[in-house]
C-alpha positions as CSV (number, residue, x, y, z in Angstrom):
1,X,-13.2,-6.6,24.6
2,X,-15.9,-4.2,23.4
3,X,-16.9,-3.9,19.7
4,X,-14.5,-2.8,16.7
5,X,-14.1,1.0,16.0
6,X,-13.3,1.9,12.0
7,X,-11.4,4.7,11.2
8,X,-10.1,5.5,7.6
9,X,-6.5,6.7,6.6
10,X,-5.7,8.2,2.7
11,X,-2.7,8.2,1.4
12,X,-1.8,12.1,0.3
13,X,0.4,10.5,-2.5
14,X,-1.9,8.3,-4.3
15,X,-5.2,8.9,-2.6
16,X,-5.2,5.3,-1.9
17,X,-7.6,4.8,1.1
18,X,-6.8,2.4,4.2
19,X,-8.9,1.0,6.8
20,X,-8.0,0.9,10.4
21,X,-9.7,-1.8,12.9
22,X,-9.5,-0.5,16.8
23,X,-10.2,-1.9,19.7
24,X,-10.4,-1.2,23.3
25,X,-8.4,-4.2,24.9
26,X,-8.7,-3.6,29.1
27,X,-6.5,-0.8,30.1
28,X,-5.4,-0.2,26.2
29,X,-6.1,0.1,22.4
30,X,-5.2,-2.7,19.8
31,X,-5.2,-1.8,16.1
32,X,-4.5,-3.3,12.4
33,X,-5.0,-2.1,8.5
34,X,-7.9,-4.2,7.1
35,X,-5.8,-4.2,4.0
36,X,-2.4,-5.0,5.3
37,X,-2.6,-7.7,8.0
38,X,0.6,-7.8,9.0
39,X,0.5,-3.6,10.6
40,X,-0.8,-4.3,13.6
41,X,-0.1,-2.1,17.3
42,X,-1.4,-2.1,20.7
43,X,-1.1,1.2,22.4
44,X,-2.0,2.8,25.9
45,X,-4.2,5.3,23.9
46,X,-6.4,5.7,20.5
47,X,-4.1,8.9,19.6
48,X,-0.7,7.2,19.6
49,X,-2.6,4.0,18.1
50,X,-3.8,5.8,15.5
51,X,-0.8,7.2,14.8
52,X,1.5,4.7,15.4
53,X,-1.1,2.3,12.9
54,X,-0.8,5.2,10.4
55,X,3.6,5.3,10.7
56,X,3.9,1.5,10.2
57,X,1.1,1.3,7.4
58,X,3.6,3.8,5.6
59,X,6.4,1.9,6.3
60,X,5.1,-0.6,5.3
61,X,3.5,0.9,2.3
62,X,7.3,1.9,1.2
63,X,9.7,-1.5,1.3
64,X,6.6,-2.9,-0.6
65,X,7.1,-0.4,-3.4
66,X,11.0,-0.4,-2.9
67,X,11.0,-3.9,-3.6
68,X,8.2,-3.8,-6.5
69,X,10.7,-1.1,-8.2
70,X,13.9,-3.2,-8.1
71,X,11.9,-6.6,-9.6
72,X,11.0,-3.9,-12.2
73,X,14.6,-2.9,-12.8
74,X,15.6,-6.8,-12.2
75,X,13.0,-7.7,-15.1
76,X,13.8,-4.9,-17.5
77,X,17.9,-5.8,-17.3
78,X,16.9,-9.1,-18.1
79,X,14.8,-8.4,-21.0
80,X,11.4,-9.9,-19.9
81,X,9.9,-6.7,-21.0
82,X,11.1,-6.4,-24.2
83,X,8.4,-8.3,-26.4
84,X,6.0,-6.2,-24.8
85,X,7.8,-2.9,-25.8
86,X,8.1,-4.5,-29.6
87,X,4.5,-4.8,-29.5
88,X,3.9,-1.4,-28.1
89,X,6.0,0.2,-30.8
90,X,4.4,-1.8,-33.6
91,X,1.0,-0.5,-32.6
92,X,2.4,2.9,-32.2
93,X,4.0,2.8,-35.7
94,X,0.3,0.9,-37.3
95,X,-1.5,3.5,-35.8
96,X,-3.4,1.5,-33.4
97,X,-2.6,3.8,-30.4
98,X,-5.0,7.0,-29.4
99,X,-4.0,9.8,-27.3
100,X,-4.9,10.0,-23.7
């Protein structure tokens, strides 16, 4: 195999920034995100790696979010948020909040 190629992706929602490994693997590429292990592709060419590497990250990137949004809406119906909203609105109503 010859050496590692690094080739950076940002997200155009959150300017979050994402690392792609490639690799020349005999007659094709291999690829994965440094940041999310489990995207990972082998491809007869860098191009369709890179994009194919770039399609799953995003995938990816979107179940996790789905998922972090319905614990959220799972933990809000069950009221394990509401201390921290009686504490917000105390410090709101004591003055202790600035604007942004």
């Amino acid at each position: 195999m010859k050496r590692i190629q690094t080739v950076k992706f940002q997200n155009p929602d959150y300017g979050d920034i994402y690392t792609a490994q490639l690799q020349k693997n005999g007659k094709g590429w291999i690829g994965w995100i440094q940041e999310y292990p489990k995207v990972k592709c082998a491809e007869r060419t860098k191009a369709k790696l890179l994009k194919n590497l770039e399609n799953k990250l995003y995938e990816i990137l979107e179940a996790d979010w789905e998922t972090w949004d319905r614990q959220l809406e799972e933990d809000i119906a069950a009221g394990k948020l509401d201390q921290l909203a009686e504490e917000t609105l105390e410090d709101l109503h004591a003055g202790r909040c600035t604007d942004l």
